[in-house]
C-alpha positions in Angstrom: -37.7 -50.9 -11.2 -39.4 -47.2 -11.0 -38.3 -44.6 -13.4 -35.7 -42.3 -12.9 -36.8 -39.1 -11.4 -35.7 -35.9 -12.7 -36.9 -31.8 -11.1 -36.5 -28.9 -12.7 -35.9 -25.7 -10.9 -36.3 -22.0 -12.5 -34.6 -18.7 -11.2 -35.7 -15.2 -12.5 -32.6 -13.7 -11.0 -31.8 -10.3 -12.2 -29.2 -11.6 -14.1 -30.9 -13.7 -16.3 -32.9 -16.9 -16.4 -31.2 -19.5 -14.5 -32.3 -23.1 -14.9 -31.6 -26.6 -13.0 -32.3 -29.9 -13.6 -31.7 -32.0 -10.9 -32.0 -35.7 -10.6 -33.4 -37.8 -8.0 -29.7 -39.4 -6.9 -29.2 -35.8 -6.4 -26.5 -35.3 -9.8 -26.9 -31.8 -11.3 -27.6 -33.4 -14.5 -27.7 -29.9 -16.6 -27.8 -26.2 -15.8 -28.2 -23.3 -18.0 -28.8 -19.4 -18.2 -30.6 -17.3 -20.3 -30.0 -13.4 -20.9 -33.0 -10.9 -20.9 -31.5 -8.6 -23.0 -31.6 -5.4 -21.1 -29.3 -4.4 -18.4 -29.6 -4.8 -14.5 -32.1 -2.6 -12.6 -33.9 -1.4 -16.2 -37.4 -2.5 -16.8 -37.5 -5.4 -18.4 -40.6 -7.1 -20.1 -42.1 -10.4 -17.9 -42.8 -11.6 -20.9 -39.3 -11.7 -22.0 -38.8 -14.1 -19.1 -41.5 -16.1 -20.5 -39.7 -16.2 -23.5 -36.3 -17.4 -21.8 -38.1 -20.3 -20.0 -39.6 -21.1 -23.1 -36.7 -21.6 -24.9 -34.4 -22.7 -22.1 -36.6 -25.4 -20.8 -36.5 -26.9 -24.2 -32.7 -26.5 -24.6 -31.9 -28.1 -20.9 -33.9 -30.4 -22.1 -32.1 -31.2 -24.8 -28.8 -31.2 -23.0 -30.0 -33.2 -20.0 -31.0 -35.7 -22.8 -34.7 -35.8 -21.3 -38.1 -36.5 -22.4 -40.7 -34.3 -20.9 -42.9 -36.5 -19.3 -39.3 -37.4 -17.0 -39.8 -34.3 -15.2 -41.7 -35.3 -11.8 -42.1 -31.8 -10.6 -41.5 -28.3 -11.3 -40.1 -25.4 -8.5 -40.1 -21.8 -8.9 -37.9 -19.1 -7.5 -36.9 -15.1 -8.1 -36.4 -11.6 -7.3 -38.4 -9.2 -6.5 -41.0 -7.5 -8.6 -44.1 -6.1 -9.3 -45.8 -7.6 -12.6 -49.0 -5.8 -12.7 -51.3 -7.2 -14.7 -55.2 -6.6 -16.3 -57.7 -8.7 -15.5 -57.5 -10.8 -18.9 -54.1 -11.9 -17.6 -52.2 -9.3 -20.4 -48.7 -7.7 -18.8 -49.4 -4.1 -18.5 -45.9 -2.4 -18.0 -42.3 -3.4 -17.6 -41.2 -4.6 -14.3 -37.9 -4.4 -12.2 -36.1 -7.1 -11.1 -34.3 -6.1 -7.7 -34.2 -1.7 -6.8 -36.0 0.4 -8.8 -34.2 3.4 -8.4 -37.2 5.3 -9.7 -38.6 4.7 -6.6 -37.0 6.9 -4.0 -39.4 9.4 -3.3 -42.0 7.0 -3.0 -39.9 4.8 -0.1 -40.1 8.7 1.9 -43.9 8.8 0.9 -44.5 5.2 2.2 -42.6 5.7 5.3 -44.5 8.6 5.9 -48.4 7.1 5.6 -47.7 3.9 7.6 -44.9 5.5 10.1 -41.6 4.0 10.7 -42.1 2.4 13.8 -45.7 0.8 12.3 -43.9 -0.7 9.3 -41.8 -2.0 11.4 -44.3 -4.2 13.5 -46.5 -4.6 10.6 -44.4 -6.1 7.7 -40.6 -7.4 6.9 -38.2 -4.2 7.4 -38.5 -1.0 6.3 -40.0 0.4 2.9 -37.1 -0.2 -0.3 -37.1 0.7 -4.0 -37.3 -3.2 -4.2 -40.7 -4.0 -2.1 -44.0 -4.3 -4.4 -45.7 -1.9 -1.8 -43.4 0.7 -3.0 -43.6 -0.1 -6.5 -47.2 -0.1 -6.8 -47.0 3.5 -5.4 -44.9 4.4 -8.1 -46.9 3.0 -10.5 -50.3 5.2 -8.8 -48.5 8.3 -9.1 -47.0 8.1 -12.7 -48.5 5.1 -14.8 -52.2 6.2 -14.4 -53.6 3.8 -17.4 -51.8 1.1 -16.0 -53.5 1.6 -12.3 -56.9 1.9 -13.8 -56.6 -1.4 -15.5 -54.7 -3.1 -12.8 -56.2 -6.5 -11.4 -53.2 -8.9 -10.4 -49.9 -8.2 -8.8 -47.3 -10.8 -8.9 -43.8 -11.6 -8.0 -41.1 -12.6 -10.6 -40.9 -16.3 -9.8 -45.2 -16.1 -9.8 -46.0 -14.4 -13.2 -43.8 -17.5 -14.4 -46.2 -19.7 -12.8 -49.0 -17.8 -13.9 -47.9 -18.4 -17.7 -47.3 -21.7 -17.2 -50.1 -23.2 -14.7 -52.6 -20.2 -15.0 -53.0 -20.1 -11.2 -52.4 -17.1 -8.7 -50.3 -18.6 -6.0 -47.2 -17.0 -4.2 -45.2 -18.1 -1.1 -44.9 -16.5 2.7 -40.8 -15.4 2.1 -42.0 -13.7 -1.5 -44.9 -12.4 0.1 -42.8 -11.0 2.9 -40.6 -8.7 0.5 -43.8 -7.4 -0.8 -44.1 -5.3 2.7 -47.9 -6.3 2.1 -47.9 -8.8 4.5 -47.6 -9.5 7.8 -45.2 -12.0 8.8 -46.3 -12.8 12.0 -49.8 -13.9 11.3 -48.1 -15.3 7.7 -51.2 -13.2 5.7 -51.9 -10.1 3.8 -51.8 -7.5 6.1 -55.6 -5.7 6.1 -54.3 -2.2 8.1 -50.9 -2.0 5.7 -53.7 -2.1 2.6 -55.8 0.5 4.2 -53.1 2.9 5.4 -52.2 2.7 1.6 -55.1 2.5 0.2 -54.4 -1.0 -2.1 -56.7 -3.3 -3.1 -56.5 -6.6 -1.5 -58.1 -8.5 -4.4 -55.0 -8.1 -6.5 -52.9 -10.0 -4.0 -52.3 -13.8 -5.1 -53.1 -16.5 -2.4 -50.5 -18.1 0.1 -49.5 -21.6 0.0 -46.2 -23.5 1.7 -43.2 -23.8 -0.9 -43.3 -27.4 -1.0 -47.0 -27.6 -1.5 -48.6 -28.3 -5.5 -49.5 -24.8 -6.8 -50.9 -26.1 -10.2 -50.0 -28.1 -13.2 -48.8 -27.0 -16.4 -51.3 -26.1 -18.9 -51.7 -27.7 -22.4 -50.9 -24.5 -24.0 -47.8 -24.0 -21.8 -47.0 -27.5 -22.3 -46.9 -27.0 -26.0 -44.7 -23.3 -25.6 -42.7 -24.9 -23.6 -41.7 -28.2 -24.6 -43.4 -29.9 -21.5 -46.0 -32.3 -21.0 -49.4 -31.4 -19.6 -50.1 -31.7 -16.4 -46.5 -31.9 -14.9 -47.0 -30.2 -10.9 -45.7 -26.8 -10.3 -44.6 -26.5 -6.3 -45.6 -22.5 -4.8 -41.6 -22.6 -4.3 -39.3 -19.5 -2.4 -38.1 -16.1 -2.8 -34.5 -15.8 -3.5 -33.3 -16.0 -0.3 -34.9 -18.8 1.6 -34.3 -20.8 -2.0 -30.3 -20.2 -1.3 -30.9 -21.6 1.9 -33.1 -24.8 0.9 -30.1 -25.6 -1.5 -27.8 -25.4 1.3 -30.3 -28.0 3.5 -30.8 -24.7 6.1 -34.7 -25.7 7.0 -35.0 -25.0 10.7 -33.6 -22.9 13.6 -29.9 -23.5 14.3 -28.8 -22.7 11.4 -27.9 -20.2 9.4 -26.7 -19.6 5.1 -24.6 -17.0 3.9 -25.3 -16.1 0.5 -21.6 -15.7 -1.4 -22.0 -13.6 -4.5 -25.3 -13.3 -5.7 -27.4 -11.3 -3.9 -24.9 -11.3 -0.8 -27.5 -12.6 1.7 -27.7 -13.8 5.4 -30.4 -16.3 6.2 -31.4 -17.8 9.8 -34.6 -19.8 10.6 -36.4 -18.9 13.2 -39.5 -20.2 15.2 -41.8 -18.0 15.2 -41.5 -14.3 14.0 -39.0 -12.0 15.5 -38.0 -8.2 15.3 -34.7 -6.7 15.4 -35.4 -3.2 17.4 -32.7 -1.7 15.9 -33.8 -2.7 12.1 -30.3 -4.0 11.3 -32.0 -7.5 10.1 -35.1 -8.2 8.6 -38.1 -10.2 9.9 -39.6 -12.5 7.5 -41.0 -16.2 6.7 -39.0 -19.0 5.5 -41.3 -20.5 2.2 -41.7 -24.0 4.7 -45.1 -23.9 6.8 -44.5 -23.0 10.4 -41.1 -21.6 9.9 -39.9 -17.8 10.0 -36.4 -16.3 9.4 -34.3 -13.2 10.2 -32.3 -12.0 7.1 -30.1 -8.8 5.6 -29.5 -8.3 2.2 -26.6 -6.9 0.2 -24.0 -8.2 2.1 -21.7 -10.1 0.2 -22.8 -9.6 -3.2 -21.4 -10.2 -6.9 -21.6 -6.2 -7.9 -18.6 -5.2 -6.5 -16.8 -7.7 -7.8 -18.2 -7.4 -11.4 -17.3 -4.1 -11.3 -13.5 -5.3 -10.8 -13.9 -7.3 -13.4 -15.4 -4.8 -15.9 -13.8 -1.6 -15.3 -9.8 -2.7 -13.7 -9.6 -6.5 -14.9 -11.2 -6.9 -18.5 -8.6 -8.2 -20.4 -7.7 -10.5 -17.7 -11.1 -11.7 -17.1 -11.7 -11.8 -20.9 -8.6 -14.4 -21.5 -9.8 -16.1 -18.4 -12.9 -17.0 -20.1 -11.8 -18.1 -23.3 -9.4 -20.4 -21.6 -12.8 -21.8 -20.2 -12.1 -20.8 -16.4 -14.1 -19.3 -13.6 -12.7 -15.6 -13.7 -13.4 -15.9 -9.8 -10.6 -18.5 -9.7 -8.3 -15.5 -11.1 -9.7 -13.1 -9.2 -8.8 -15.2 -6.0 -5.4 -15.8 -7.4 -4.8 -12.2 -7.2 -6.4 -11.9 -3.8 -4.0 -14.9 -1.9 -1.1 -13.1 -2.9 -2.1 -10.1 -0.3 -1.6 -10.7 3.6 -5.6 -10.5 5.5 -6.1 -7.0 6.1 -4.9 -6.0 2.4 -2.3 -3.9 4.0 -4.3 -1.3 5.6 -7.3 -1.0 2.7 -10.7 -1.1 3.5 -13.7 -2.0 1.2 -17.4 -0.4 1.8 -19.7 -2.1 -0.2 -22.6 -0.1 -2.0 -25.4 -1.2 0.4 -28.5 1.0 1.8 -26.5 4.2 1.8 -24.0 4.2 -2.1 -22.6 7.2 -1.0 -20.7 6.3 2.2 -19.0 3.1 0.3 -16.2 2.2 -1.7 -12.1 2.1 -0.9 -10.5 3.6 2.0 -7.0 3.6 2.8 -6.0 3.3 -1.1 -2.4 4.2 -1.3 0.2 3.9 -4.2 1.5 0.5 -3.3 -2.0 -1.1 -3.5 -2.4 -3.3 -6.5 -4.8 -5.1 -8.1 -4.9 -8.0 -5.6 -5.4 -5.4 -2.9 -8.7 -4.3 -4.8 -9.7 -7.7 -4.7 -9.3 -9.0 -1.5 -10.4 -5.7 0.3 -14.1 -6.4 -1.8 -14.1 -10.1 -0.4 -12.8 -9.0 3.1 -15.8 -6.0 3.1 -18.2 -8.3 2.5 -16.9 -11.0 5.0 -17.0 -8.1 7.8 -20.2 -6.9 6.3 -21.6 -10.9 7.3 -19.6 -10.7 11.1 -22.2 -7.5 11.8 -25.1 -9.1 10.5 -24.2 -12.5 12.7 -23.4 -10.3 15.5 -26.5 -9.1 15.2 -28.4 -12.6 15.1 -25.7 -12.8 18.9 -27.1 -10.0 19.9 -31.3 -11.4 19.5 -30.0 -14.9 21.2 -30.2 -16.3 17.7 -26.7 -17.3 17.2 -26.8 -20.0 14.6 -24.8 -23.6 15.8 -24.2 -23.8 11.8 -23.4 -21.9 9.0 -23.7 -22.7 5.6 -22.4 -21.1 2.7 -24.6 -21.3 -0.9 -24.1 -19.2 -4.0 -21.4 -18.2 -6.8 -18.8 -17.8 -3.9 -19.4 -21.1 -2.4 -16.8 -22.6 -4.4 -14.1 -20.2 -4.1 -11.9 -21.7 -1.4 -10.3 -18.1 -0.9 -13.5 -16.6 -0.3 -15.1 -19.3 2.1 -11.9 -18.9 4.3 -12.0 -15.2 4.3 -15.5 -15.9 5.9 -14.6 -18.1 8.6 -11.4 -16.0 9.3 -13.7 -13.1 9.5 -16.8 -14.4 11.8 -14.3 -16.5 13.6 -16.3 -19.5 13.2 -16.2 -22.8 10.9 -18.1 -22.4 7.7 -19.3 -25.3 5.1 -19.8 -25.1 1.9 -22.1 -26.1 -0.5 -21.0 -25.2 -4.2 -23.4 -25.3 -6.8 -23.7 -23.8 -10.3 -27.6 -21.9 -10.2 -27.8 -22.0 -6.4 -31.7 -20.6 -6.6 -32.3 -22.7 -9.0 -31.0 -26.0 -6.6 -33.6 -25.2 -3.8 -36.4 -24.8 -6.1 -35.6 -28.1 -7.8 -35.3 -29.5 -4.7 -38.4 -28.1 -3.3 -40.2 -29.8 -6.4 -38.4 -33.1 -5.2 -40.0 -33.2 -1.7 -43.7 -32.9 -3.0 -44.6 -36.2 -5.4 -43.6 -38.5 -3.3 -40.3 -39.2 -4.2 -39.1 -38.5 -0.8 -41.0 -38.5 2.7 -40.7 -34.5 2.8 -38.3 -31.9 2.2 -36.2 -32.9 5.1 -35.6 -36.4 3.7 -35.0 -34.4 0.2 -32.5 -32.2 1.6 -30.6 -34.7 4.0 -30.0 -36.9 0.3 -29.7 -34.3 -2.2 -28.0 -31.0 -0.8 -24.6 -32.4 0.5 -21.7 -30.1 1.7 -18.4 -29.9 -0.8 -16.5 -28.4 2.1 -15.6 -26.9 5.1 -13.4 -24.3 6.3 -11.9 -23.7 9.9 -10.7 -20.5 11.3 -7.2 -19.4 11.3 -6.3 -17.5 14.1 -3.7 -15.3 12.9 -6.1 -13.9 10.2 -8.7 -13.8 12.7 -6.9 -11.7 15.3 -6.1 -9.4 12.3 -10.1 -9.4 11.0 -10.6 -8.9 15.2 -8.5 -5.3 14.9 -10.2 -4.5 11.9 -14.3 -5.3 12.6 -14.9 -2.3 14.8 -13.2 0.3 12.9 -14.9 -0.9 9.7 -18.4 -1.2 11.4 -18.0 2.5 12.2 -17.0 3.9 8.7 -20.3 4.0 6.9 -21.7 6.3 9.6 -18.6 8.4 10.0 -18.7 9.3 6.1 -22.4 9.9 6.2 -21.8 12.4 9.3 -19.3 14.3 7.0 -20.9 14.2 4.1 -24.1 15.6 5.9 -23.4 17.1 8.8 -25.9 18.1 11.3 -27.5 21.6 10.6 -25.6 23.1 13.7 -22.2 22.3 12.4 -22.7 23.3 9.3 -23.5 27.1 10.6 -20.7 27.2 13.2 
């Protein structure tokens, strides 16, 4: 009788380390997270998140009551970021995880040298505080000692490869969020180098998620509490690891990140612009596969700001009595009627200054806070699907992955919202999952990572539109879809107004 087989999965989310060990039956057998020390969207040391997977491999490890050499196959998976480092393999500066809102003025300057319409065609979407392309610009203008010594540029979920494996290796949906590379032709892209004037040598190379990046080192092995030689799959970005947890491999399908990053997901095959930018073109991490995608819709922020600043005591209690201060937050929520009663949520996407409540009257409470968040993300989803409707790319499934994925008050607000049925697929360290499952589809365990996923990534639920919520979500979807640009237009109205 064969061993048991056991995959460990790695997320350098923003939040923190998040870690996964899953087993080859498909039972979570242990998760864990480990803190940075340093606050979202500050520049945090890569080698602090060497530091966490040191010590958090070791201690899920220990929990999952493991020996080493039980781990079959390790998968990788992160934010975005720009490690630079010199050409002995030493971390030069501090890197951000997600928007670096240090970066404005270099988004305009990008946007300007390649042209709008250019970057566009050429890479993902358009230039962000979060691409590498935009954070290496930063770092020319105002780290000079740093850009003289620069050699390699990695990714998040890559520099942790690099210290463990010593190998250069991303994957096409990472390399897509650089803005360095052309998703169409699944390669660095030569003319978006030139027009800014980067070196293509410090570019890692390309390889399919599920495909054997490198083994751990000895050194790494020892750090790290592994054994030498365990394989190291290329793994995903962020978003196409939500939707390998979720099974969402191939066009027809689409996942909706819940919490988290907020994200919309859809394989496609082949590579596909939206004219009228409102979703992004990139590459699934699978060989062959592409994806359109939008960010930010859904997200935790919001609702961690709730939690901080309106319900700390509440959360605080809810915590100590070991529960899931979602569960309360959603408590709160199902005690208001769909629609909130007339308040409206704009969540704090591209354009901060055109969100937050609308409609906040005296008899609003804290439920109505609550539910208005979920509903605003919920509509946020129905634009982005409407605009997958809109490209012929309607999805004949959608998933649901993330933190939210097991709030049943959440899921349904979803499939009141979009007006179709919506299943779930609730798991703790939902980044985490897909890489681990990536890792399980490469050593032979399974046939491929559609066998892998077909056994291991099974739905917890699903959840079926109600038509009266619906007919209200119906009234509500075009007035909401209007207020972000109505708020912008009086906030900055055109020059001519302004003088009459």
């Amino acid at each position: 009788m064969p061993a048991p087989a056991y995959f460990l999965g790695l997320d350098v989310d923003r939040a923190g380390l998040g870690l996964l060990v899953l087993a080859a039956d498909g039972t979570v057998v242990a998760t864990l997270r480990r803190a940075y020390g340093s606050d979202a969207g500050a520049g945090l040391e890569p080698q602090d998140w060497w530091r966490a997977a040191r010590t958090g491999i070791k201690e899920i490890l220990r929990r999952a009551s493991l020996r080493p050499d039980q781990i079959r196959c390790i998968g990788l998976t992160g934010d975005e970021a720009c490690v630079a480092l010199a050409q002995d393999g030493k971390v030069l500066c501090a890197a951000t995880l997600g928007p670096d809102p240090r970066a404005t003025a270099q988004v305009e300057a990008m946007t300007r040298t390649v042209g709008q319409r250019n970057l566009l065609n050429l890479a993902s979407g358009p230039a962000t505080t979060s691409a590498t392309a935009v954070k290496l610009l930063w770092l020319r203008e105002r780290e000079k000692r740093v850009w003289h010594d620069l050699a390699y540029v990695l990714p998040a979920k890559d520099f942790l490869r690099y210290r463990l494996t010593d190998t250069f290796t991303t994957d096409a949906s990472d390399a897509a969020a650089t803005l360095l590379f052309n998703p169409k032709t699944r390669s660095w892209s030569k003319q978006l180098l030139a027009l800014l004037e980067l070196n293509a040598s410090w570019l890692p190379a390309i390889a399919a998620g599920t495909q054997l990046s490198g083994r751990v080192s000895d050194s790494a092995a020892r750090d790290a509490g592994l054994q030498a030689g365990t394989p190291v799959v290329a793994g995903a970005g962020h978003a196409a690891a939500i939707a390998i947890s979720a099974g969402v491999l191939h066009p027809g399908a689409a996942v909706i990140e819940l919490g988290g990053h907020g994200s919309l997901f859809a394989p496609t095959p082949e590579a596909i612009k939206d004219p009228q930018g409102r979703l992004l073109s990139t590459c699934h991490s699978l060989a062959g596969t592409w994806a359109l995608a939008a960010n930010d819709l859904a997200g935790s922020a919001s609702l961690d700001w709730l939690m901080d600043h309106v319900l700390p005591a509440e959360v605080a209690q809810a915590r100590r009595n070991q529960r899931d201060p979602l569960d309360l937050l959603a408590e709160l929520a199902a005690e208001v009627p769909p629609g909130s009663d007339g308040l409206v949520f704009i969540a704090p996407n591209a354009h901060p200054a055109t969100s937050g409540f609308i409609g906040l009257e005296p008899r609003h409470g804290r439920g109505h806070l609550v539910r208005a968040v979920m509903e605003g993300g919920a509509l946020a989803c129905a634009q982005a699907m409407q605009a997958l409707t809109d490209l012929k790319k309607t999805p004949e499934t959608i998933h649901v992955s993330g933190p939210g994925a097991g709030n049943h008050l959440w899921c349904q607000i979803l499939a009141d919202v979009i007006d179709r049925p919506v299943t779930a697929h609730a798991s703790i360290e939902s980044a985490a999952h897909g890489a681990a499952l990536l890792a399980s589809s490469a050593v032979g365990v399974f046939k491929g990572i559609d066998e892998a996923c077909n056994r291991l990534a099974k739905p917890k639920a699903t959840f079926n539109p109600r038509r009266a919520a619906t007919e209200v979500y119906a009234g509500i979807a075009p007035v909401v879809a209007r207020l972000p640009a109505a708020i912008a237009h009086a906030i900055s109205p055109e020059p001519d107004e302004v003088l009459s």
